[in-house]
C-alpha positions as YAML, in Angstrom:
chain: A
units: angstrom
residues:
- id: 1
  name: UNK
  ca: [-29.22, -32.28, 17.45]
- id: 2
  name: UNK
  ca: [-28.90, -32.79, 13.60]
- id: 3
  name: UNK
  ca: [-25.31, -32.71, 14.04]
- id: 4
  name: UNK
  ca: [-25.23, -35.68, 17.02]
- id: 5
  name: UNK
  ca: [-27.24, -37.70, 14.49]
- id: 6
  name: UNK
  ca: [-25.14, -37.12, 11.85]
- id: 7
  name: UNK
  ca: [-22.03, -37.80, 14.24]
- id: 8
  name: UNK
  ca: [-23.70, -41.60, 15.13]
- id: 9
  name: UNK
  ca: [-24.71, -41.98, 11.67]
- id: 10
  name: UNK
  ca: [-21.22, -41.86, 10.47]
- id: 11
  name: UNK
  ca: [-18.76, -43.96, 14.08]
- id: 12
  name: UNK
  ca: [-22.40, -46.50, 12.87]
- id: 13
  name: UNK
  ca: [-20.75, -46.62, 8.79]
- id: 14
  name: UNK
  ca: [-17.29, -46.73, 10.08]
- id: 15
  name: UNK
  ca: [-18.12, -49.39, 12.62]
- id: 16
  name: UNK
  ca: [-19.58, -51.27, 10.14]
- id: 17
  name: UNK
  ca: [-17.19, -50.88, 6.80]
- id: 18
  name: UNK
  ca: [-14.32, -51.76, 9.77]
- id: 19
  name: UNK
  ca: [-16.04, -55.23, 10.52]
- id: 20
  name: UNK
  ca: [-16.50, -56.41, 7.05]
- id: 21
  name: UNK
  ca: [-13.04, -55.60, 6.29]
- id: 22
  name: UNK
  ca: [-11.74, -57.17, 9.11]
- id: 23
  name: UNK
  ca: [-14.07, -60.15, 8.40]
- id: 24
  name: UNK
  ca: [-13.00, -60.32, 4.59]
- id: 25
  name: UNK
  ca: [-9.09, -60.53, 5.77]
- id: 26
  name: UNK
  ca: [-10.11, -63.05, 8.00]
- id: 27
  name: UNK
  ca: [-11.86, -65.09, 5.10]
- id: 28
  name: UNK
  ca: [-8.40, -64.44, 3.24]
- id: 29
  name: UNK
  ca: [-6.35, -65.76, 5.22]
- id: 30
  name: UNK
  ca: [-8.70, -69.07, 6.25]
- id: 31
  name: UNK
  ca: [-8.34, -69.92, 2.34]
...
C-alpha cells in the first residue's frame, strides 16, 4: 500500500513539473 502511494505521489510530481514546463515554453515562445 505504501508503495502505491508512493507510486501516485511521484506520476502526481511528474504530471505536474511536465505542465509547468510545457506552460513556461509556451510563455517563451508567445514573447
Amino acid at each position: 500500500m505504501l508503495t502505491t502511494i508512493s507510486y501516485f505521489g511521484f506520476l502526481l510530481a511528474l504530471l505536474i513539473f511536465t505542465s509547468v514546463l510545457f506552460i513556461g515554453l509556451s510563455s517563451i515562445r508567445l514573447i
